[in-house]
matplotlib code that plots the C-alpha trace (Angstrom):
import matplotlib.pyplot as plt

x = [123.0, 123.0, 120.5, 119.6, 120.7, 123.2, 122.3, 120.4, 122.2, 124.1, 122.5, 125.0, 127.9, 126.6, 126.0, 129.3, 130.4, 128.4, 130.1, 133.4, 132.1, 130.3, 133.1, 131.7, 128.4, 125.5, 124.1, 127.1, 127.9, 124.5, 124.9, 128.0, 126.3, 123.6, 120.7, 118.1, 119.4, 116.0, 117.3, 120.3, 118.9, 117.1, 120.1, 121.8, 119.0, 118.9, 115.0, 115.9, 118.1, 120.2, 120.6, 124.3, 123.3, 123.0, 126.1, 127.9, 127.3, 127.7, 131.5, 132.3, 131.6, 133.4, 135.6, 138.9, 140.2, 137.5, 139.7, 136.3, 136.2, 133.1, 133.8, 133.1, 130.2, 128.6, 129.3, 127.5, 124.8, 124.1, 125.6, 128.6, 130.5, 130.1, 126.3, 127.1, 127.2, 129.5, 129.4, 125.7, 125.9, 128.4, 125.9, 123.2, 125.3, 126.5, 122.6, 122.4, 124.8, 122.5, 120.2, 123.2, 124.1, 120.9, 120.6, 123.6, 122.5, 119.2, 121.4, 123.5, 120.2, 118.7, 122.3, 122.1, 118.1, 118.4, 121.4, 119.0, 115.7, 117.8, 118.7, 115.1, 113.6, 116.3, 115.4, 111.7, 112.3, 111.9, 114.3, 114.7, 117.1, 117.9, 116.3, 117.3, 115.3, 115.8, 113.8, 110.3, 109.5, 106.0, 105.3, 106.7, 107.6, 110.3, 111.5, 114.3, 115.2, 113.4, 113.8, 112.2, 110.7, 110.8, 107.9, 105.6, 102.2, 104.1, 106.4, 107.8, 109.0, 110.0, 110.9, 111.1, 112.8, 112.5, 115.1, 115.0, 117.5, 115.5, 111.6, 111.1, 112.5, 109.5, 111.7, 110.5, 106.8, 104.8, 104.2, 104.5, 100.4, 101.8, 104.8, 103.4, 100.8, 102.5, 104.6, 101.2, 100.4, 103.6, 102.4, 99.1, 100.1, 100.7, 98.8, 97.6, 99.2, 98.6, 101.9, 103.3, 103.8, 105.2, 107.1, 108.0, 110.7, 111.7, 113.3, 110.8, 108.6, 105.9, 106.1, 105.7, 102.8, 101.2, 101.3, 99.6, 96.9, 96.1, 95.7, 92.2, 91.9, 93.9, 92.8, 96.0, 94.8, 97.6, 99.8, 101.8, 103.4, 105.1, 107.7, 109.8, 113.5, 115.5, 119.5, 121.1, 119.5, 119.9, 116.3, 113.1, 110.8, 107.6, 105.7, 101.6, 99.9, 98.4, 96.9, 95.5, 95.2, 92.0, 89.7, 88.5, 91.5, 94.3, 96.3, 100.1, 101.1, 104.2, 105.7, 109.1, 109.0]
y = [113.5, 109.6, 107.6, 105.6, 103.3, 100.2, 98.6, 99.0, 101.5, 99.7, 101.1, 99.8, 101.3, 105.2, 104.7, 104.1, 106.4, 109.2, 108.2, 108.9, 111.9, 114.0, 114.3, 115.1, 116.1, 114.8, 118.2, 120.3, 117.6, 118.9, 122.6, 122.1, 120.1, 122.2, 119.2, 119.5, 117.7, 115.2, 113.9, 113.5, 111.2, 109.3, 108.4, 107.4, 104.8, 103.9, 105.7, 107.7, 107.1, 109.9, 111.3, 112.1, 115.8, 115.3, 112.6, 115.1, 117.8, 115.0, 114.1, 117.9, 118.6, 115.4, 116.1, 116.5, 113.7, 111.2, 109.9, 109.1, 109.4, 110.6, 107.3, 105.3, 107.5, 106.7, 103.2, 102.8, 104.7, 102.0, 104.0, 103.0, 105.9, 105.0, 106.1, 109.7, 112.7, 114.8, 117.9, 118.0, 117.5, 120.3, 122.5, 121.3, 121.9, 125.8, 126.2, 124.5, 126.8, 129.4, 127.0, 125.9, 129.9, 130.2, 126.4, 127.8, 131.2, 129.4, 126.9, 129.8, 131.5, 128.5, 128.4, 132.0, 131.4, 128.6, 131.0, 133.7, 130.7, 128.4, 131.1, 132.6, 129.1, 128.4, 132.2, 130.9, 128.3, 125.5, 122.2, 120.5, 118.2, 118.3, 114.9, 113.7, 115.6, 112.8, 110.5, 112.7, 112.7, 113.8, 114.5, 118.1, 118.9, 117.9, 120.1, 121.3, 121.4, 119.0, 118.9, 117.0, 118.9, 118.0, 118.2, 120.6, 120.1, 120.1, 116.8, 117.9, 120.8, 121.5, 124.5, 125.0, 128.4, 131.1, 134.1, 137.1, 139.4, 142.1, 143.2, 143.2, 140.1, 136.9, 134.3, 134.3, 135.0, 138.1, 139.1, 138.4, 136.7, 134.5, 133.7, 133.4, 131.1, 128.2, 128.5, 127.5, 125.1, 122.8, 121.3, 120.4, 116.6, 115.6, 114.1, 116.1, 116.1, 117.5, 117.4, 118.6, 122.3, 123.8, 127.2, 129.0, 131.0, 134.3, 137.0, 138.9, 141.6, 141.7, 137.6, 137.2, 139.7, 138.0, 134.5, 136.2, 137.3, 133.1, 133.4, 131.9, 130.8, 127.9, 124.5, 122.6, 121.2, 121.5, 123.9, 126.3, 129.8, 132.4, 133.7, 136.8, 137.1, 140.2, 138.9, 142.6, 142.5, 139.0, 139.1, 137.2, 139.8, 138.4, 135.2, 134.7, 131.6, 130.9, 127.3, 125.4, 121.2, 122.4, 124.0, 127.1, 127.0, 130.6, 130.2, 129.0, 126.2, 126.6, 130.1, 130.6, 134.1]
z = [18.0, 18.6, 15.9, 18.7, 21.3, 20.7, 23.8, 26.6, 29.1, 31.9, 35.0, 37.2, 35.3, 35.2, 38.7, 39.5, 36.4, 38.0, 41.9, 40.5, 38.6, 41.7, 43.5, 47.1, 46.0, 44.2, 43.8, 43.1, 40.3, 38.9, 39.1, 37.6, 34.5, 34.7, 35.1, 37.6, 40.6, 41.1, 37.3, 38.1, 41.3, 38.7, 36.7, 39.3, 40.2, 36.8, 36.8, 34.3, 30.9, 29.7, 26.3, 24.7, 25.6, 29.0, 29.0, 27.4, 30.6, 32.8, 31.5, 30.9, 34.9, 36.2, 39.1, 37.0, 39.6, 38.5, 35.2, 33.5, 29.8, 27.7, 25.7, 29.0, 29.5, 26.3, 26.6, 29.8, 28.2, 25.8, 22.9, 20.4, 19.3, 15.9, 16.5, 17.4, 15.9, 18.2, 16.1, 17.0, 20.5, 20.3, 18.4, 21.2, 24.0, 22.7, 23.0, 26.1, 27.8, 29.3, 30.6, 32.8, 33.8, 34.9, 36.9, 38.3, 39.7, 40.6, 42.8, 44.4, 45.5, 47.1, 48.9, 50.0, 50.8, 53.3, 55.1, 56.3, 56.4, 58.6, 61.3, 61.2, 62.0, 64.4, 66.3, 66.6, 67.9, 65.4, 65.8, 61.9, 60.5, 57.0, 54.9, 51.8, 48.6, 46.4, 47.7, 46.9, 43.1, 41.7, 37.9, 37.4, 41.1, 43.0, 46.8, 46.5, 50.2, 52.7, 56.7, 59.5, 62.5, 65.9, 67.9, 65.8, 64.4, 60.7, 60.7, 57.3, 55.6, 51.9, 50.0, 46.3, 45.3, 42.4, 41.9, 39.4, 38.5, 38.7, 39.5, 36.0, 35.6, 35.3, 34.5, 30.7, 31.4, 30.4, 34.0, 37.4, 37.8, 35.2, 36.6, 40.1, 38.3, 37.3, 40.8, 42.3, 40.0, 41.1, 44.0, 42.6, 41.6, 45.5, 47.7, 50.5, 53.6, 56.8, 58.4, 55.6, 54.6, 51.4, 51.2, 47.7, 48.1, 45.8, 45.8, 43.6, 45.0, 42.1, 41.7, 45.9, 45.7, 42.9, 44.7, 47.9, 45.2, 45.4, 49.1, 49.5, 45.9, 45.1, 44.6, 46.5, 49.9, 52.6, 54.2, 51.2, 51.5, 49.9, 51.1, 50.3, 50.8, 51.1, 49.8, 50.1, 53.8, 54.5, 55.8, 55.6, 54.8, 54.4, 54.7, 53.9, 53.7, 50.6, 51.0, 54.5, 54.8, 57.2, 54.8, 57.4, 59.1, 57.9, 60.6, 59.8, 62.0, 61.4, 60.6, 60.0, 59.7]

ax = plt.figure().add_subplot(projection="3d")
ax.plot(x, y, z, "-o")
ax.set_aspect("equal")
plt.show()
């Protein structure tokens, strides 16, 4: 791995690095480098200054019509190549690699999610335009889909999603209450919001039954629901309220099942 920095990284050249790089999309560029898309965002703005791990994902997924070099990368970076060990980033980024299978699955399920969530809100009647994600940043959450909502009591509404391969599947936690826990947990940094609502999205039976166990007994004040997703179907199956901005108020302002 680099001993450290040469310079300070050039914020304005890995921006236009990365615009060359994404091809069409911002977030496609990101599943295909296998970064979370909200730190990719930050890059970009120059929020955020990568690693020669992460430069290294970001060159090997360039859009092959880009032309961009890992050399320019690292420049831009603020690293010389004299400073880098590419043998180690090699070693990091063989261990890297099923982090990126999985950010990859992860993105094809949000994309298969929003297919059947889009048409269910569309079938009740609910009018929302897609917003940009990017923009909303809080310490350890980010959506990862946002939309605007016309003339509802809930202005804005994000989801964040979760997908297993299996019911026995907890994506690396003991069980499904644990699992389910720290889903809860994510939206506790934000500030509360009462035209805002939140929806987890899974696919998992015992992790979407475990979150409607906090039904009632969460500490986040605003609208947030769990909400289970059928993929062989192609159904919403299920959607509880977990969380209200009105303290004795359970009624869902905003359904979408």
């Amino acid at each position: 791995m680099a001993k450290q920095r040469s310079r300070m990284p050039n914020k304005a050249s890995l921006c236009t690095l990365i615009n060359k790089a994404q091809g069409k999309s911002l977030r496609d560029y990101a599943r295909r480098a296998g970064v979370n898309p909200g730190l990719l965002a930050r890059i970009k703005n120059g929020t955020y200054s990568p690693g020669p791990t992460t430069i290294e994902r970001l060159f090997r997924a360039a859009d092959p019509a880009s032309n961009v070099s890992l050399e320019e990368f690292m420049e831009a970076a603020g690293y010389s190549k004299h400073s880098i060990d590419y043998d180690g980033i090699k070693t990091a980024m063989n261990i890297l690699g099923a982090a990126a299978k999985i950010a990859e699955q992860h993105q094809v399920f949000q994309r298969k999610a929003m297919d059947i969530i889009i048409p269910a809100m569309r079938s009740k009647g609910i009018i929302a335009e897609s917003e940009a994600w990017e923009k909303y940043y809080y310490i350890a959450f980010q959506p990862e889909e946002c939309f605007v909502v016309q003339d509802q009591e809930i202005e804005r509404l994000w989801f964040v999603f979760w997908s297993a391969e299996s019911d026995e599947d907890y994506g690396g936690y003991s069980s499904p209450e644990d699992k389910a826990a720290a889903l809860i947990r994510m939206p506790l940094p934000i500030d509360a919001d009462e035209k805002r609502k939140i929806v987890l999205v899974t696919n998992s039976h015992p992790v979407h039954d475990a979150l409607c166990g906090y039904a009632w007994h969460t500490s986040y004040r605003g609208w947030l629901s769990a909400t289970l997703i059928d993929l062989e179907r192609e159904i919403v199956t299920n959607e509880t309220l977990l969380a209200s901005y009105e303290v004795d108020s359970k009624t869902d302002p905003l359904p979408i099942l």
